[in-house]
ZAKEMI-297639 format. One record per atom (N, C-alpha, C): atom name; z, x negated, y; residue number from 0; residue in one letter. Coordinates in Angstrom, 1 decimal. Layout:
N
(pt "CA" (Z X Y) NUM "a"),
...
//
This chain:
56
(pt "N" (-9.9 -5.6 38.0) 0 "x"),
(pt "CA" (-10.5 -6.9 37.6) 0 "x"),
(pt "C" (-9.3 -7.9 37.4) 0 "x"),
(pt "N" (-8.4 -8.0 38.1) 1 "x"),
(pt "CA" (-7.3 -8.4 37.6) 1 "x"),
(pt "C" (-6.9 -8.6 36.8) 1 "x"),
(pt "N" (-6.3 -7.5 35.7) 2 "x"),
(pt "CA" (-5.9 -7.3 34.7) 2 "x"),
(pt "C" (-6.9 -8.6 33.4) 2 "x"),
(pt "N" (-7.6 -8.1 33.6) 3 "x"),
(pt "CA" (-8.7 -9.4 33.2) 3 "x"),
(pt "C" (-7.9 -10.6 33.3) 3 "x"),
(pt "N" (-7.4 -11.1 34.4) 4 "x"),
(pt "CA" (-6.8 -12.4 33.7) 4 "x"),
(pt "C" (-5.5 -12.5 33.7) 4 "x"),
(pt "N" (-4.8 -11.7 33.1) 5 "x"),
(pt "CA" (-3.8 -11.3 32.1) 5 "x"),
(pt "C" (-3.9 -10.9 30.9) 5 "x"),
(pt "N" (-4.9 -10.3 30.7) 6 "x"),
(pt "CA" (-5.5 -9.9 29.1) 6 "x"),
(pt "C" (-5.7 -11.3 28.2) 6 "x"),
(pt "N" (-6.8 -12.0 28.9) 7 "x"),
(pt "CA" (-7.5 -13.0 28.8) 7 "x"),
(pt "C" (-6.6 -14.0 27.9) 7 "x"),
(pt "N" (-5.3 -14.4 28.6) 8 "x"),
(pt "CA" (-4.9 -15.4 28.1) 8 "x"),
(pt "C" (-3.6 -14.8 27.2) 8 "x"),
(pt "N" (-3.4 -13.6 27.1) 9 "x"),
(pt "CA" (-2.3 -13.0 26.1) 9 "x"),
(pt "C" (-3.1 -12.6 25.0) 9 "x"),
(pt "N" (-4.4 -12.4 25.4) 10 "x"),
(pt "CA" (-5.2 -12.6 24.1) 10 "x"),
(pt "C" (-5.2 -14.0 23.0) 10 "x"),
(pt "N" (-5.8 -14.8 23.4) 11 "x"),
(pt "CA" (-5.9 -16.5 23.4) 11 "x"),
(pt "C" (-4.3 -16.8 22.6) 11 "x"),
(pt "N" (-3.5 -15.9 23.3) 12 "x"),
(pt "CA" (-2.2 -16.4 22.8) 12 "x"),
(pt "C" (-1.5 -15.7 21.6) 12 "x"),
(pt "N" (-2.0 -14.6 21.5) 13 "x"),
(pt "CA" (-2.1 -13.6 20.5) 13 "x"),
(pt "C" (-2.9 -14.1 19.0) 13 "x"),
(pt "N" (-3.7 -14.3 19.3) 14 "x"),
(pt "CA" (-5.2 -14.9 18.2) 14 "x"),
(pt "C" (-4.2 -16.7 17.8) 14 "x"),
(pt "N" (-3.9 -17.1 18.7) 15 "x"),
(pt "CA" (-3.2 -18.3 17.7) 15 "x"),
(pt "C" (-2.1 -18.1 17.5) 15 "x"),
(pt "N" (-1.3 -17.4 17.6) 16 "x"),
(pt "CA" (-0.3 -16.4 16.8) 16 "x"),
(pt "C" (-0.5 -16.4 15.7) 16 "x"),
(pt "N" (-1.4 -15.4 15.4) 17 "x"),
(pt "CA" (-2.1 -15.0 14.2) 17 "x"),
(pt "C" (-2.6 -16.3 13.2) 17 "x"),
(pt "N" (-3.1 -17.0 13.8) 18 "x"),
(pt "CA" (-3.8 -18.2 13.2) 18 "x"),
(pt "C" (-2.7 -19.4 12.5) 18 "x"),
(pt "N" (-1.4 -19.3 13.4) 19 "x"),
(pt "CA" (-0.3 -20.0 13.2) 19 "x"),
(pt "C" (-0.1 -19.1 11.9) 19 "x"),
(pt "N" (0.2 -17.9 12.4) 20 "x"),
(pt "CA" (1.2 -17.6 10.3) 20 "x"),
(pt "C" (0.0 -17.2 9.6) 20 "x"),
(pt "N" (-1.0 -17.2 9.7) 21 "x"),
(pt "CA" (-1.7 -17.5 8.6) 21 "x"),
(pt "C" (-1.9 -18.3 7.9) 21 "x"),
(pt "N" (-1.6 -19.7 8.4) 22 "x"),
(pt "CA" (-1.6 -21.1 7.9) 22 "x"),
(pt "C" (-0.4 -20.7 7.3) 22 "x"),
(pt "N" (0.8 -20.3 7.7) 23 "x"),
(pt "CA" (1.9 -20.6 7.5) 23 "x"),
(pt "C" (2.3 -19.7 5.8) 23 "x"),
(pt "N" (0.8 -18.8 5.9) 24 "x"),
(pt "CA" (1.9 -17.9 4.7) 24 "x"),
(pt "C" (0.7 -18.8 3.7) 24 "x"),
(pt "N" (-0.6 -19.3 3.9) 25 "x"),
(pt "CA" (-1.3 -20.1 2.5) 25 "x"),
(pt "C" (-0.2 -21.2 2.3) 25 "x"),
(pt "N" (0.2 -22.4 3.8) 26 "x"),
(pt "CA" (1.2 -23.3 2.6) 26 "x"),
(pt "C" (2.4 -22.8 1.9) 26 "x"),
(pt "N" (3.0 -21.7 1.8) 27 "x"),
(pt "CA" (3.7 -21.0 1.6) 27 "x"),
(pt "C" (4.0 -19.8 0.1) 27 "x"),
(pt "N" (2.5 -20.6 -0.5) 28 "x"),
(pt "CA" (2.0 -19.7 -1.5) 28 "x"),
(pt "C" (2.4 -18.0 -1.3) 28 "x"),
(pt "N" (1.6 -17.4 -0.1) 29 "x"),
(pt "CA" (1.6 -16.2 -0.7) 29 "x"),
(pt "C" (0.3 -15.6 -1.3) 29 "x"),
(pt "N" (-0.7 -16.6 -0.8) 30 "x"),
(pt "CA" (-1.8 -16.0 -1.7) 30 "x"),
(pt "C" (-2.4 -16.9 -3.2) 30 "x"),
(pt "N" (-1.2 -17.1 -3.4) 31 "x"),
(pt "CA" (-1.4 -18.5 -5.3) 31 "x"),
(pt "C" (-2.0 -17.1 -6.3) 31 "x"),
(pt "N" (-1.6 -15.9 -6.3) 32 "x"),
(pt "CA" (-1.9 -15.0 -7.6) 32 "x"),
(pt "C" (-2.1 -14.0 -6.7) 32 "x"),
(pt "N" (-3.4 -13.5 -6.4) 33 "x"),
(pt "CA" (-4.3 -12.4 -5.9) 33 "x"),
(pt "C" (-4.4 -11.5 -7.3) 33 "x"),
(pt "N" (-4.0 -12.0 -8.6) 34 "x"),
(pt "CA" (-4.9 -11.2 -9.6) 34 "x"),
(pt "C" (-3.4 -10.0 -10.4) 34 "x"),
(pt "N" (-2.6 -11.4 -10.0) 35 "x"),
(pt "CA" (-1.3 -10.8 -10.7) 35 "x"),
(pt "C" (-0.6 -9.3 -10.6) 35 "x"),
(pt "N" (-0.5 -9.2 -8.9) 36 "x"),
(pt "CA" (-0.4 -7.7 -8.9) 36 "x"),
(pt "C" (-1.3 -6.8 -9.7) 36 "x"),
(pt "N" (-2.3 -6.9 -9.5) 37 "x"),
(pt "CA" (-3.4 -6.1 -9.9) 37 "x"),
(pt "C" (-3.4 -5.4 -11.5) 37 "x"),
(pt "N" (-3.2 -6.6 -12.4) 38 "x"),
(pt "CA" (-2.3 -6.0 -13.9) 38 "x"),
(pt "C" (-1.5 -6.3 -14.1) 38 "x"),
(pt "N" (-0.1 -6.1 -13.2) 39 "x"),
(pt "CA" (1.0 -5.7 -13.4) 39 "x"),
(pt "C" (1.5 -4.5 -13.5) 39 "x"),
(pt "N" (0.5 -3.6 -12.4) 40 "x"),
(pt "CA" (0.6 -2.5 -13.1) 40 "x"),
(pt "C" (0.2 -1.3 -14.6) 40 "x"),
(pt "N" (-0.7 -2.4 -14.6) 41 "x"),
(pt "CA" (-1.1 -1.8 -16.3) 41 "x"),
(pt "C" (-0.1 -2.2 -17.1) 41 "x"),
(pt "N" (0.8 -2.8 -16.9) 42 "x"),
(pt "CA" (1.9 -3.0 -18.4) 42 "x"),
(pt "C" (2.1 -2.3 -18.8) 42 "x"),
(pt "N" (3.1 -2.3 -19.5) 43 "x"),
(pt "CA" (3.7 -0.9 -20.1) 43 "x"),
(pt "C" (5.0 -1.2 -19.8) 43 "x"),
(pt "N" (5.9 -0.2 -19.2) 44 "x"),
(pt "CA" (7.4 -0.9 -19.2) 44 "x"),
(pt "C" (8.2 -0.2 -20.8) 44 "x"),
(pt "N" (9.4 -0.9 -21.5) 45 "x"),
(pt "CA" (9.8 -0.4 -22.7) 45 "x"),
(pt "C" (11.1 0.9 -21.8) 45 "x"),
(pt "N" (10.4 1.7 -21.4) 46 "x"),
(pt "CA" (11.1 3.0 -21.3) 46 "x"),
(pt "C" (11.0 4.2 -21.8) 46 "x"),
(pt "N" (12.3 4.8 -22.7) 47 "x"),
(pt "CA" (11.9 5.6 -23.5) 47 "x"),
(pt "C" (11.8 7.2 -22.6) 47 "x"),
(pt "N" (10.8 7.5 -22.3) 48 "x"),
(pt "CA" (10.9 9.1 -21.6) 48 "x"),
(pt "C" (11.1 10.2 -22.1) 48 "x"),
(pt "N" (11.4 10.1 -23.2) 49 "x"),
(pt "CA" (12.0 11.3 -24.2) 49 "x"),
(pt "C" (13.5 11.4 -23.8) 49 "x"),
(pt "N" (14.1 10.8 -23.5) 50 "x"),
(pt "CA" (15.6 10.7 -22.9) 50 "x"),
(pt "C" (15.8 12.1 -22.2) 50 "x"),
(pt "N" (17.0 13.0 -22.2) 51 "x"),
(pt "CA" (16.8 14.2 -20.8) 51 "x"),
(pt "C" (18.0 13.5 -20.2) 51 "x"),
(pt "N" (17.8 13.5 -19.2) 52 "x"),
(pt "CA" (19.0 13.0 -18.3) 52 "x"),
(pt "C" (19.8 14.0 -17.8) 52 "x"),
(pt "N" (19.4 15.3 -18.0) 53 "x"),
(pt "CA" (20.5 16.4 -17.5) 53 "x"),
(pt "C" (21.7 16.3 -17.9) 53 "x"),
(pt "N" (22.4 16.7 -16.7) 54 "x"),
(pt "CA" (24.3 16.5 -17.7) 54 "x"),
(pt "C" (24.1 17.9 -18.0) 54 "x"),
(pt "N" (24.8 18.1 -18.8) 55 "x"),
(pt "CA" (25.0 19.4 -19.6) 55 "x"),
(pt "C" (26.8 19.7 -20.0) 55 "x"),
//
């Protein structure tokens, strides 16, 4: 039962932890473009794969 109030407030302190960089990463723009990763990978990059790269 103890342990209980040691949990209790390393919890409490834990959770505004959390609450603190989460504020910290929105002013921070890391969530400004949610969409951007998402088709970035559909580009196309201009690389030609017909290349052999073996040395010979």
């Amino acid at each position: 039962m103890s342990v209980i109030f040691g949990l209790i407030p390393g919890m409490i302190l834990l959770g505004l932890v959390s609450v603190l960089i989460f504020f910290w990463a929105v002013r921070n723009g890391q969530y400004e473009d949610m969409e951007g990763p998402a088709y970035r990978i559909l580009d196309d990059d201009d690389v030609d794969n017909n290349k052999d790269d073996r040395a010979e």
